[in-house]
C-alpha positions in Angstrom: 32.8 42.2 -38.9 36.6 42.2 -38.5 36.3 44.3 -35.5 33.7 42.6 -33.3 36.4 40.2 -32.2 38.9 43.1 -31.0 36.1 44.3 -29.7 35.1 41.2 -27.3 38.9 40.9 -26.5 39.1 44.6 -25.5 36.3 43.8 -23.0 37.4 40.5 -21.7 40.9 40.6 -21.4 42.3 44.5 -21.4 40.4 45.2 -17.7 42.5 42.2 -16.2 45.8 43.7 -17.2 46.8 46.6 -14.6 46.4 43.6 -12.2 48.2 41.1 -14.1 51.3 43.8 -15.3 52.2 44.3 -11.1 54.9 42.1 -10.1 54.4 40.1 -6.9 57.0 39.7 -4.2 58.0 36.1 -3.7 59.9 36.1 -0.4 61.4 32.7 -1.3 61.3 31.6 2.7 63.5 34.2 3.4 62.9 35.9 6.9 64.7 38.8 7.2 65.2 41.5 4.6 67.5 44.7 5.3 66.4 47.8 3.3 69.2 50.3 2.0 71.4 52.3 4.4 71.1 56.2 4.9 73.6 58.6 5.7 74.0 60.5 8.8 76.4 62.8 10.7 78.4 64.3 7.7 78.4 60.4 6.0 78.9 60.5 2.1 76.7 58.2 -0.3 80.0 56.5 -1.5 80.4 55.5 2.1 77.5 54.4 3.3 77.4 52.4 0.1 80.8 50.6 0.8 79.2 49.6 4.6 76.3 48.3 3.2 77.9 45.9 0.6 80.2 44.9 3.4 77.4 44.2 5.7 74.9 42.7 3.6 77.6 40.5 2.0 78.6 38.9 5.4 74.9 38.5 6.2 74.2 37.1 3.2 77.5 34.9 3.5 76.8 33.9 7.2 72.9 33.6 7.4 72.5 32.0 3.6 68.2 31.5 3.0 67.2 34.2 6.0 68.2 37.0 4.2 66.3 38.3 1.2 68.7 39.1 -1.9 69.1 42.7 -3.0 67.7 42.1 -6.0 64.1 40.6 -4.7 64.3 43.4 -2.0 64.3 45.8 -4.2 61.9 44.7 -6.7 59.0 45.9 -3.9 59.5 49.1 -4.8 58.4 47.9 -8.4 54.7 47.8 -6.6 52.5 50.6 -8.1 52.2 52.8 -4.0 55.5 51.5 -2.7 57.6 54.0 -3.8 57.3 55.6 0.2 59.3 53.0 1.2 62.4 55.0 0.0 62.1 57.5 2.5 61.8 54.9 5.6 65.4 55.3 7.4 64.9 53.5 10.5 61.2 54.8 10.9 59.4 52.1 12.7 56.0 52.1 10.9 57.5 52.5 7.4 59.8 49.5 8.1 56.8 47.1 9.3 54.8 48.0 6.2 57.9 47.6 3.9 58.6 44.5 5.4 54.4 43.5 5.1 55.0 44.1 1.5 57.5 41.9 0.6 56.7 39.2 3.1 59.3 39.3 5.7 59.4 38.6 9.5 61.6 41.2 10.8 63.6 44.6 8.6 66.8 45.2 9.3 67.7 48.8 8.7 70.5 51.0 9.8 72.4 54.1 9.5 76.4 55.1 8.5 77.9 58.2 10.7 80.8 60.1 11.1 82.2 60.9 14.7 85.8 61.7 15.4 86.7 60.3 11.8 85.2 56.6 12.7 82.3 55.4 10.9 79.5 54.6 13.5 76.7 51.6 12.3 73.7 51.5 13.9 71.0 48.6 12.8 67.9 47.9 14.1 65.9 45.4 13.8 62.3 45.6 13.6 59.6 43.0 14.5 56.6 43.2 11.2 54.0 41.9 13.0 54.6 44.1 16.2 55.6 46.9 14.7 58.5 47.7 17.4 62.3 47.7 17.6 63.3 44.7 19.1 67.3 44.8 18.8 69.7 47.4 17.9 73.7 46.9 17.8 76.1 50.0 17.1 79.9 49.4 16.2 82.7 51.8 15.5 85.4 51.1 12.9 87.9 53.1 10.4 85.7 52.4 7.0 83.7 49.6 7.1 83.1 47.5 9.8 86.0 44.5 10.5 84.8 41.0 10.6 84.5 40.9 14.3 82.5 44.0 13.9 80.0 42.3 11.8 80.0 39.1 13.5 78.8 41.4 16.3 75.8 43.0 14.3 75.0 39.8 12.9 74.2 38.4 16.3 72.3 41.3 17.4 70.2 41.1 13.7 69.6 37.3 13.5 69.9 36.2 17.3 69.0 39.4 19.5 68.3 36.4 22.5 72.3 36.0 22.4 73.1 39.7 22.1 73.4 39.9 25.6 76.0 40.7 28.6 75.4 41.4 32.3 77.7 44.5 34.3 78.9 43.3 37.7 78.8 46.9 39.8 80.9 46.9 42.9 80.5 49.9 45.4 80.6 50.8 49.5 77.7 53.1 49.5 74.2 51.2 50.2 71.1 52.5 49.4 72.4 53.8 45.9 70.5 54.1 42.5 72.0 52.8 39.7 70.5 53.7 36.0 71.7 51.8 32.8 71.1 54.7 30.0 68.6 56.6 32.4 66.4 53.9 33.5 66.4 52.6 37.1 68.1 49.6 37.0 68.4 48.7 40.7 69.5 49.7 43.9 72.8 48.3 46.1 73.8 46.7 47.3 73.1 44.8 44.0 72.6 40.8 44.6 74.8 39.5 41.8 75.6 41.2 38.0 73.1 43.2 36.4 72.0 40.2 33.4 70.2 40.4 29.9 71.6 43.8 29.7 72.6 44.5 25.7 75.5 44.2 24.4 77.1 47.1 23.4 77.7 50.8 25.1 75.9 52.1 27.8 75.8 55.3 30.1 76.4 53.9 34.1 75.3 56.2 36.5 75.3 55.7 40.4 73.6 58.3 42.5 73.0 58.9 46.0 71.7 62.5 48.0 74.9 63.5 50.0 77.6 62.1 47.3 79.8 62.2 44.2 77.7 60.8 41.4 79.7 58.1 39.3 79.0 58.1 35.9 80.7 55.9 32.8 80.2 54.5 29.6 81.2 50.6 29.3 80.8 48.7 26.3 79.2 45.5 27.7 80.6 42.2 25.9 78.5 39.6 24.6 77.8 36.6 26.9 80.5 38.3 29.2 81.1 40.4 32.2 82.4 44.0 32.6 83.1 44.6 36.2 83.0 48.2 37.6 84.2 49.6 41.0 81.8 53.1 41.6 83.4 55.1 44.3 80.9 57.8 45.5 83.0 60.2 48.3 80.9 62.4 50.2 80.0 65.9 49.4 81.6 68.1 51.0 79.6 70.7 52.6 80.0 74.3 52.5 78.8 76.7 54.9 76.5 79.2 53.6 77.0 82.6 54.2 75.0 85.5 52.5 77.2 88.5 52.4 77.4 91.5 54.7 75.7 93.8 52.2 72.4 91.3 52.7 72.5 90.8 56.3 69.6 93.2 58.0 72.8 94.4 61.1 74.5 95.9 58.3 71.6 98.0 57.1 70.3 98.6 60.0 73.6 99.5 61.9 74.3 101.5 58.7 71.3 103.2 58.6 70.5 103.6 62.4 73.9 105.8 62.0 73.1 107.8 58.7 70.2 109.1 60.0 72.0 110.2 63.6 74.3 112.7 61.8 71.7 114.0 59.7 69.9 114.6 62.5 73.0 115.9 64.7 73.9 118.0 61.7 70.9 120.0 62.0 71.4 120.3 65.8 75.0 121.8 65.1 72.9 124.2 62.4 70.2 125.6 65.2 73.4 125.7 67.9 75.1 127.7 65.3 72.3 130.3 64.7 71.9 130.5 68.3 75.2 131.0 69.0 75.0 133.7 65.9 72.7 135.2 68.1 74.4 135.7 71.2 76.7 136.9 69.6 75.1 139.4 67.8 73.2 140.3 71.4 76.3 140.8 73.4 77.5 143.5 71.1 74.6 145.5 70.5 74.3 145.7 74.3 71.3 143.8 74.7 70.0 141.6 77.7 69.0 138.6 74.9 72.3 136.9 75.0 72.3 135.1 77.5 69.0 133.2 76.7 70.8 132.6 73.1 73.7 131.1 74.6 72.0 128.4 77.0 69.9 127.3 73.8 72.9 127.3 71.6 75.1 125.3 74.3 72.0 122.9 74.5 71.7 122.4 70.9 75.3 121.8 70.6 75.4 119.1 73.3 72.9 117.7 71.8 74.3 117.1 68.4 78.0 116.2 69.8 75.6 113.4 71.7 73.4 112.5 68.3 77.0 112.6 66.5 78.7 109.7 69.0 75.2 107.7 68.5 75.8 108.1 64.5 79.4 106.9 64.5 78.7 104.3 66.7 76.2 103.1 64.1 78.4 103.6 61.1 81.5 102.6 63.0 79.4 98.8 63.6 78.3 98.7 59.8 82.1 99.1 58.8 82.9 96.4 61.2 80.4 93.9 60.1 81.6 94.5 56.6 84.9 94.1 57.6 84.8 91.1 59.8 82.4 89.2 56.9 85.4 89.9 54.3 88.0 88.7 56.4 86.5 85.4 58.0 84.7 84.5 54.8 87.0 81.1 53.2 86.6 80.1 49.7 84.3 77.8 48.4 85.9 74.2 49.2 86.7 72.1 46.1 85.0 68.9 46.1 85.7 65.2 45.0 84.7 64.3 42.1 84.0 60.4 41.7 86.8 58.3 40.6 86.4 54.9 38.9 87.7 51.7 37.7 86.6 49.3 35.1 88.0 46.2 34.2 86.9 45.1 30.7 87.8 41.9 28.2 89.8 42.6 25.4 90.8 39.9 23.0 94.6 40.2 24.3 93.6 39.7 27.7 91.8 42.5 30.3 92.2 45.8 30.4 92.3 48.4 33.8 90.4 51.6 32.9 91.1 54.3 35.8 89.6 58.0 35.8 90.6 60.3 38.2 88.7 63.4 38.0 89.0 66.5 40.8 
């Protein structure tokens, strides 16, 4: 009898407990939530973990009830099926279903490189409900980023409308394309600055058929202007010559006279053996000489002729090839486009000036 009541609790209460043992993710009002760092281009753990607490303590400091603690964020991964969402780097699908899991609006995630001994950050932001990218910032520092550097990041994280400059492009050539990191961007003259373009670095390029093209990469302040002057000189154009050795005269000159003393050779072969002939005719006594010696002295004035025609053809092949060595010019050097960029600094502006030839 004992048993029938462990019995009826076994069946009431035991299949309710898997259910009741998960722990649910209260997001606390918290919008954002930025998932752990990974390492890239030669970055160590140690390192990416010191640019993470730097980060996620100004966040945290800055933005106080948007950001989700570490310790909530964390606890989604105590989910029985969300252990996937270790491996999500700055995967866009992973990152909206991380973020559906624990209840936030927007991810931020990022990534900690090495390049040229700096530390490179790159976050992105990511949009739950759209499942899309909708801001990304990169900075360069020595270690961790500097407070300016994460005032920077934070803007493009928690105000992406804000993280914005514009790129006033100055040049003389009209009808010019001008791409902003590949894409078409417009076509100058430009009418006023290039706006809304994001903060942060960016590949310039202006193009045009018969010039230079200018290409830089500007860091675009935010809510400010960078100003660059894109001087595209003309290309200079070479004549095209094919050389003598592909040019149908030279064969054919070359040829036409190859074929003449091959030809006058074996005329001054038969003149010989009829000459051979006469020869032999004159001292044995015989009347036969003398029809030897006209064909031998025709023979023979036909291959002196035949051998004038064949040096005259070789003679014009060696003068093509000579004429097309001495008259050809070496390839002329051209410009290469030279620009200037004028960019705010917090001491004042700065001149940038490339020269390249």
């Amino acid at each position: 009898m004992r048993l029938l009541p462990i019995i009826i609790l076994s069946v009431v209460v035991l299949p309710g407990y898997p259910e009741a043992a998960q722990p649910k993710v209260d997001s606390g009002g918290w919008t954002h939530m930025m998932w752990h760092f990974t390492p890239s281009g030669g970055a160590t753990p140690e390192l990416v973990g010191r640019v993470e607490k730097a980060v996620r303590n100004y966040f945290q400091n800055q933005r106080t009830g948007a950001l989700m603690n570490g310790v909530t964020m964390d606890s989604v991964l105590l989910v029985e099926g969300n252990e996937k969402y270790l491996r999500c780097g700055t995967g866009v699908e992973c990152l909206a279903g991380l973020g559906l899991a624990a209840g936030a609006r927007f991810v931020i995630a990022g990534e900690v490189g090495l390049s040229t001994g700096r530390t490179r950050t790159h976050l992105v932001l990511v949009d739950v409900a759209a499942k899309k990218v909708i801001s990304s910032a990169s900075v360069g520092s020595n270690g961790p980023p500097s407070d300016d550097k994460l005032k920077e990041l934070s803007i493009a994280m928690f105000e992406p409308e804000r993280y914005k400059g514009s790129i006033e492009l100055e040049t003389s050539v009209t009808g010019a394309e001008v791409l902003i990191d590949g894409k078409k961007a417009g076509v100058t003259p430009l009418v006023g600055p290039l706006a809304a373009v994001t903060a942060g670095e960016h590949l310039v390029e202006v193009k045009k058929p018969g010039h230079e093209p200018f290409s830089r990469t500007v860091r675009v302040p935010i809510g400010k202007t960078v100003r660059l002057v894109a001087l595209l000189p003309r290309m200079a154009i070479a004549v095209q010559t094919r050389p003598f050795y592909r040019d149908w005269p030279f064969w054919t000159a070359a040829g036409a006279g190859a074929v003449a003393m091959v030809v006058a050779g074996i005329l001054h072969h038969t003149a010989n053996v009829a000459q051979q002939s006469a020869d032999n005719c004159r001292e044995g006594g015989l009347t036969c000489g003398d029809s030897y010696q006209d064909k031998a002295d025709s023979r023979y004035l036909q291959a002196y002729v035949v051998y004038g025609l064949g040096g005259a053809g070789l003679l014009a092949a060696g003068l093509i090839a000579i004429i097309d060595l001495t008259s050809n010019e070496p390839e002329p050097k051209t410009g290469h486009a030279i620009g200037l960029g004028l960019a705010p600094l917090p001491g004042g502006l700065a001149l940038d000036a490339t020269f390249r030839f």
